[in-house]
C-alpha positions as CSV (number, residue, x, y, z in Angstrom):
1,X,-80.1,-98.9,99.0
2,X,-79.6,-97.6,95.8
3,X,-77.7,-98.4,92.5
4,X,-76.7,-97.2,89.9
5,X,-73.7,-97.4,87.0
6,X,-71.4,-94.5,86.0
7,X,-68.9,-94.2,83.2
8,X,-65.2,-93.5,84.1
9,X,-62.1,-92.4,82.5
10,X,-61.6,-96.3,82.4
11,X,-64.6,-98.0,81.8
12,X,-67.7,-98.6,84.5
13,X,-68.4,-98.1,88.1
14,X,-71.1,-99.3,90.0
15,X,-72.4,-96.7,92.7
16,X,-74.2,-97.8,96.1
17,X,-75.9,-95.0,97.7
18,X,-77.6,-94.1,101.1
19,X,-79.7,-91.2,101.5
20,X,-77.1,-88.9,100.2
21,X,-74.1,-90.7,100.6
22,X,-73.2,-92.0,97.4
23,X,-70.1,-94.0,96.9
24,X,-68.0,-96.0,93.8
25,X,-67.8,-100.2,95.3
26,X,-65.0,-101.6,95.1
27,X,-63.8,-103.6,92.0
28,X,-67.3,-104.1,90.5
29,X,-67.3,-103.9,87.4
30,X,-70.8,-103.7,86.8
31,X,-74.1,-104.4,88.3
32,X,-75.2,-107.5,86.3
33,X,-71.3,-109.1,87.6
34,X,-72.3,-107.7,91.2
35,X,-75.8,-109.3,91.1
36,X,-74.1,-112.5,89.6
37,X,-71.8,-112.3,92.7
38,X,-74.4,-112.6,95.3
39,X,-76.0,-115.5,93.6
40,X,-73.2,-117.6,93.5
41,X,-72.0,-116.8,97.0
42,X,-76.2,-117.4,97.7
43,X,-75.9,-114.0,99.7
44,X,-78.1,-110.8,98.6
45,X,-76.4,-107.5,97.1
46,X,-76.4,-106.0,100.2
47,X,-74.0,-108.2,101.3
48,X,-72.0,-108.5,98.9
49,X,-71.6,-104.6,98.6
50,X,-71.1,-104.9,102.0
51,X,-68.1,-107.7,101.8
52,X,-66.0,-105.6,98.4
53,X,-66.2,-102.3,100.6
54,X,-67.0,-98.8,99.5
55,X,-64.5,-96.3,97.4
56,X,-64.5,-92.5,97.1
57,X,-67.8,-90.6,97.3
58,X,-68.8,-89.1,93.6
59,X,-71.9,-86.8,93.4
60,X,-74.1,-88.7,91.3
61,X,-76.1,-85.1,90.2
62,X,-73.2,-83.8,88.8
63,X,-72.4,-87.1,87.0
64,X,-75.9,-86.9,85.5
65,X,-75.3,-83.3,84.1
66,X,-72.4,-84.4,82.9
67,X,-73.9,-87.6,81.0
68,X,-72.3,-90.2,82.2
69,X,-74.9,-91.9,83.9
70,X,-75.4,-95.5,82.6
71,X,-78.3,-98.0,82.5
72,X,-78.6,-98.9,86.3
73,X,-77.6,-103.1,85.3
74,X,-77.3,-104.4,81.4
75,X,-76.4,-108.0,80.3
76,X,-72.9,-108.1,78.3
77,X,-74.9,-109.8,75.8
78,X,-77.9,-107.6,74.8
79,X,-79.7,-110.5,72.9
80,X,-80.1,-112.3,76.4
81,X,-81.7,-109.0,78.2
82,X,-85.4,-109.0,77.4
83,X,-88.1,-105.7,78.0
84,X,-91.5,-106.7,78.6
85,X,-94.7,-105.4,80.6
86,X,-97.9,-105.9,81.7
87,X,-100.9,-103.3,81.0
88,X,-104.5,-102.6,82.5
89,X,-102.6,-103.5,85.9
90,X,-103.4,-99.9,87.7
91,X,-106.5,-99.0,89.1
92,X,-107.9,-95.8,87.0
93,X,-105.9,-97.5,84.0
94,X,-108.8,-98.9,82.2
95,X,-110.2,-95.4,81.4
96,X,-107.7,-93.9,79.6
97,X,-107.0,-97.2,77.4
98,X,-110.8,-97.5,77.2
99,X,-111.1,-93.8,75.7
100,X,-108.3,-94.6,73.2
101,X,-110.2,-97.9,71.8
102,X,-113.0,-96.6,69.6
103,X,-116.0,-99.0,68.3
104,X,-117.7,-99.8,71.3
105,X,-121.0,-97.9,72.5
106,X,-121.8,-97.5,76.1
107,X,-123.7,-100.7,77.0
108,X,-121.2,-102.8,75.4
109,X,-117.8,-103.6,77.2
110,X,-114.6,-103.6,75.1
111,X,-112.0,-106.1,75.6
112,X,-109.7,-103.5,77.9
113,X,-112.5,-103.1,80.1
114,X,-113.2,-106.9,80.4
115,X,-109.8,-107.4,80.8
116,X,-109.3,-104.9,83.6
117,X,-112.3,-106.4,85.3
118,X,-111.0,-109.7,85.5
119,X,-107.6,-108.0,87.6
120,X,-110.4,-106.4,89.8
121,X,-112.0,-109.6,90.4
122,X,-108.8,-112.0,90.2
123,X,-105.5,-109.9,90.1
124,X,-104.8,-110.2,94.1
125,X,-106.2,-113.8,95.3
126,X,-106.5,-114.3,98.7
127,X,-103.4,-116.8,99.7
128,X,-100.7,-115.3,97.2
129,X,-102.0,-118.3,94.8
130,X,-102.5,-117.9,90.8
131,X,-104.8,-115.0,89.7
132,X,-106.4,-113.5,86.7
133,X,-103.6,-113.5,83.8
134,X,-103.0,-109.9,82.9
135,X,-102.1,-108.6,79.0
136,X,-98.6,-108.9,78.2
137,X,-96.6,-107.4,75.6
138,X,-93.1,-107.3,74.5
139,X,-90.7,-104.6,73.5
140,X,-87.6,-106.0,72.6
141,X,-84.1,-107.3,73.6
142,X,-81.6,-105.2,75.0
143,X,-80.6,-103.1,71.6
144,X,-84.2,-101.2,73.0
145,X,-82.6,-100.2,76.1
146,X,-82.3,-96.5,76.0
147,X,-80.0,-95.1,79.4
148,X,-81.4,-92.6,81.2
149,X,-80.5,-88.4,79.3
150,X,-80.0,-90.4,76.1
151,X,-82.8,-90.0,73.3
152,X,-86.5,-92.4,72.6
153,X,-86.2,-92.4,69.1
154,X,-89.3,-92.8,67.6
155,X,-89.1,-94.7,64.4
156,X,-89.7,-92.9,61.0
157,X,-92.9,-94.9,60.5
158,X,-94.7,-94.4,63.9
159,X,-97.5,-92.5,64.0
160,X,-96.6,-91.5,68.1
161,X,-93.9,-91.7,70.6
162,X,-95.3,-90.9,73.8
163,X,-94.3,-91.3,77.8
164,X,-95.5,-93.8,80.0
165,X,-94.0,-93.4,83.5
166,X,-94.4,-97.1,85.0
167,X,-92.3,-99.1,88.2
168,X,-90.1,-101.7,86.4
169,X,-89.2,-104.9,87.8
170,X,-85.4,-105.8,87.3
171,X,-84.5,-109.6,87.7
172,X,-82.1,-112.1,86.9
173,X,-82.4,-115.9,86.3
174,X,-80.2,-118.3,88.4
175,X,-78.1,-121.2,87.0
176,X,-80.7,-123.6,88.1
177,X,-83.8,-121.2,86.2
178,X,-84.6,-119.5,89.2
179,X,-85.5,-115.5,88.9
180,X,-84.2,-113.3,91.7
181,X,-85.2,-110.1,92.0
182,X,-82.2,-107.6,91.6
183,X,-84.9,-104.3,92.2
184,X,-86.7,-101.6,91.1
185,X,-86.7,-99.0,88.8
186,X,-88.5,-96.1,87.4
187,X,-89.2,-96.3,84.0
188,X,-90.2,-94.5,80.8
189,X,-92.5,-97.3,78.7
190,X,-92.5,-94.8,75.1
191,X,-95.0,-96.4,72.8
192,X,-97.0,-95.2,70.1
193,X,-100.5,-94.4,71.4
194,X,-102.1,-93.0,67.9
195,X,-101.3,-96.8,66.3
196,X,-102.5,-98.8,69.1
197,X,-105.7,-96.2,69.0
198,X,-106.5,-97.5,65.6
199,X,-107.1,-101.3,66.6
200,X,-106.2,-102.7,70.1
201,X,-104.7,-105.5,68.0
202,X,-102.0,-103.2,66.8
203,X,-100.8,-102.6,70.4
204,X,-98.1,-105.3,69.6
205,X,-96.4,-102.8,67.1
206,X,-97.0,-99.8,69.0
207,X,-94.8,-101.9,71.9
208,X,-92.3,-102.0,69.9
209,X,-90.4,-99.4,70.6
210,X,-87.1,-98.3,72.7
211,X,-87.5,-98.0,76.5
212,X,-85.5,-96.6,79.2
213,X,-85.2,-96.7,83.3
214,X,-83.5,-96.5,86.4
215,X,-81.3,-94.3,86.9
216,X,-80.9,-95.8,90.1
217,X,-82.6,-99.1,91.0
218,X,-83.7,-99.6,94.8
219,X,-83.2,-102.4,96.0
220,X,-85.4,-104.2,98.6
221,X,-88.8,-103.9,99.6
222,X,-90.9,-101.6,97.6
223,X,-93.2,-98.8,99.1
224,X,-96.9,-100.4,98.3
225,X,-98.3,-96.5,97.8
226,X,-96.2,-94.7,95.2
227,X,-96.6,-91.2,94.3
228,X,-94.5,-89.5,91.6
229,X,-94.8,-86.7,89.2
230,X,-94.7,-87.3,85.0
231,X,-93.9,-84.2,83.2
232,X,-92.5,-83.1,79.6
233,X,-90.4,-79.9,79.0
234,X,-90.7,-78.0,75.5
235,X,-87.7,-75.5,75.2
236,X,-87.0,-75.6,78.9
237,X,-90.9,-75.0,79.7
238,X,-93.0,-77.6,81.6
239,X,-96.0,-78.0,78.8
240,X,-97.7,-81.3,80.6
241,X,-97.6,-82.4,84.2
242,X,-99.2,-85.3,86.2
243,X,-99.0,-87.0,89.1
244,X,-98.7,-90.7,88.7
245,X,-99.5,-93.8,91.4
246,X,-98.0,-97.4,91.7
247,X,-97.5,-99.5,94.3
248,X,-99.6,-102.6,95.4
249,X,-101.8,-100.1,97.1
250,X,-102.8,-98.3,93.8
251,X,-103.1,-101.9,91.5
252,X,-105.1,-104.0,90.9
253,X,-102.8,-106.9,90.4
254,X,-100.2,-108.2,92.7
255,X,-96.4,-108.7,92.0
256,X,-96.2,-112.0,92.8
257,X,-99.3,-112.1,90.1
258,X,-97.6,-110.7,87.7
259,X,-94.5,-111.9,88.0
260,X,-95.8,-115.6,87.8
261,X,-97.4,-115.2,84.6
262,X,-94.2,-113.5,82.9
263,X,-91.7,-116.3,84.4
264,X,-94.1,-119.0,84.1
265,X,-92.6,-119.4,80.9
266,X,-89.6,-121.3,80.0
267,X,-88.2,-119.2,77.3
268,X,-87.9,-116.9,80.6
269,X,-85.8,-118.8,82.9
270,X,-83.1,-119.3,81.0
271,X,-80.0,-118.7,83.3
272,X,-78.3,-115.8,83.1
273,X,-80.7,-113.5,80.9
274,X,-81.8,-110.0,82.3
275,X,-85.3,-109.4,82.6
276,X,-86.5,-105.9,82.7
277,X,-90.2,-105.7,82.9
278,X,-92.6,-102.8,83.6
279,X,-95.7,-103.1,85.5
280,X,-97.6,-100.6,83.7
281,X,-99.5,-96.8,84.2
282,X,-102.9,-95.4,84.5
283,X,-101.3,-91.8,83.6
284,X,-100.6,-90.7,80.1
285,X,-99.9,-87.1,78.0
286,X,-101.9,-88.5,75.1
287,X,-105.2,-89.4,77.1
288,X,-104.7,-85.3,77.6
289,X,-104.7,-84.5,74.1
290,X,-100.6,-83.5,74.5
291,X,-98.4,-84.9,71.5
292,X,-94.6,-84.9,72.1
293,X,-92.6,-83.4,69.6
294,X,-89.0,-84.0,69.0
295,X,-86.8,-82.4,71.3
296,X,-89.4,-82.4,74.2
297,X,-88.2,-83.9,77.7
298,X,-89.5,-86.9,79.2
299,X,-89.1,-86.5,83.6
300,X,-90.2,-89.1,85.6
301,X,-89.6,-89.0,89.5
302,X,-90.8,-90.3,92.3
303,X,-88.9,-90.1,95.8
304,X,-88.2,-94.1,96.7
305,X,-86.2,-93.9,93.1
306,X,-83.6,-91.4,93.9
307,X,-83.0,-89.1,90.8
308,X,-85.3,-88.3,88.2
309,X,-85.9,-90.2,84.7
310,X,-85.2,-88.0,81.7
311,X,-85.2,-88.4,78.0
312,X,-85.3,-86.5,75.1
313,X,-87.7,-87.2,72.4
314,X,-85.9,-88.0,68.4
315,X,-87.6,-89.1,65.3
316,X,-85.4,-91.1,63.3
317,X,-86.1,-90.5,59.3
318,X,-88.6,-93.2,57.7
319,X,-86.4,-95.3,56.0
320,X,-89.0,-96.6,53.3
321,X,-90.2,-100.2,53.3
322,X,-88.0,-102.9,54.7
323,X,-86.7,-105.1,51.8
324,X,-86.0,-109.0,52.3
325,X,-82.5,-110.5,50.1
326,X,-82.2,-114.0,49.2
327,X,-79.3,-116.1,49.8
């Protein structure tokens, strides 16, 4: 099954689709209130699509042309939605990051290359215990969530804003600090590649940036050998295409893996926040020389996911340096 959230002449639908069958559900008025739903009622969404019914059909690509495609889920509260992600997760990952951090020589290992070792050796333990804690990074609260056709604005200061197709994880924490899954998404990761190039220990900055996914989030099991395609469109043209893997089968980290060391935290399991967070890519336009410019089209598909991921490229102006008041 697939989700997905529409705009209407009176506010917001969610849409549960099969195959092609798409269809508005009944009286939800949103994904996060659905998923909420289920929780209380200790059900899955499934069921409780299944127990509010299904409306009239709509044809979801048409609603895409037209715009009004949505964020897939969003917390009414954007300060309680986080974005985060894991990197050096996919096998093949290492040696793009590894080409962008310069300094090393060819008999020393840099720290992405140790780090990536240690997922070989640790990332999937036998048993489903613990493993090898993976690099982490955060990209901001809901106010980064970008919906899918609307613009990645690349701040005036960045040096970059470049694609990174990735599988997102969608979850939301339970009353009692619980996380329950909600699904999957595709999702388009934009950071800044030339600042994080410059020192590794600038890849916090270059993080923080806006992200998008969905459109549609599949819920369920997901496929353990992805294959989807990453492109970018210049005036209509295709300038840059890739394909891109995910899934267990292409990692070399588990979910459960991940996913321990990102809720092992407190600060994570607060009850009713929104976690989006993306698992990370070994397939990048910049480790092929390509820079985006603005007004250049992000796609990201891949056939579990439904309809494609796209989003125009912006550059904001540079609003000079950031100035503190006193009170």
């Amino acid at each position: 099954m697939l989700l997905s959230q529409i705009r209407t002449d009176t506010g917001i639908a969610v849409v549960a689709r099969e195959g092609s069958e798409a269809a508005i559900v009944k009286g939800a008025t949103s994904t996060y209130a659905l998923a909420q739903e289920a929780l209380q009622a200790g059900t899955n969404l499934a069921e409780a699509i299944g127990a509010r019914g299904l409306d009239r059909a709509v044809d979801l690509a048409s609603l895409a042309a037209e715009g009004r495609l949505l964020l897939p889920i969003h917390h009414p509260d954007p300060g309680h939605m986080h974005l985060t992600g894991t990197g050096l997760t996919h096998l093949g990952s290492a040696a793009t990051r590894d080409a962008m951090h310069a300094g090393g020589d060819a008999e020393t290992l840099t720290d992405s290359m140790k780090m990536f070792r240690m997922g070989l050796e640790g990332g999937k333990p036998e048993g489903g215990g613990v493993g090898a804690q993976p690099e982490w990074f955060y990209k901001g609260t809901g106010h980064s969530a970008v919906a899918p056709g609307a613009p990645l604005t690349s701040p005036g200061f960045a040096e970059d804003g470049g694609e990174e197709p990735e599988i997102a994880g969608i979850y939301l924490v339970g009353p009692d600090g619980q996380p329950a899954r909600v699904g999957w998404a595709l999702a388009n990761e934009f950071s800044d590649h030339v600042t994080e190039r410059v020192n590794y220990l600038w890849l916090a900055h270059s993080k923080l940036r806006p992200a998008s996914f969905g459109p549609e989030i599949l819920v369920g099991d997901l496929p353990s050998d992805i294959q989807g395609t990453s492109r970018i469109r210049r005036d209509g043209a295709v300038i840059w295409e890739k394909p891109f893997l995910a899934g267990e089968a292409n990692m070399s980290h588990s979910f459960a893996n991940l996913e321990h060391h990102h809720f092992k935290y407190e600060i994570f399991r607060q009850p009713g926040d929104l976690h989006i967070h993306m698992f990370g890519t070994a397939t990048l336009s910049f480790g092929d020389g390509i820079r985006a410019q603005p007004g250049d089209v992000f796609e990201i598909e891949a056939a579990p996911f439904g309809l494609p991921l796209t989003n125009p490229l912006a550059q904001s102006p540079d609003r000079g340096m950031a100035r503190v008041t006193s009170l």
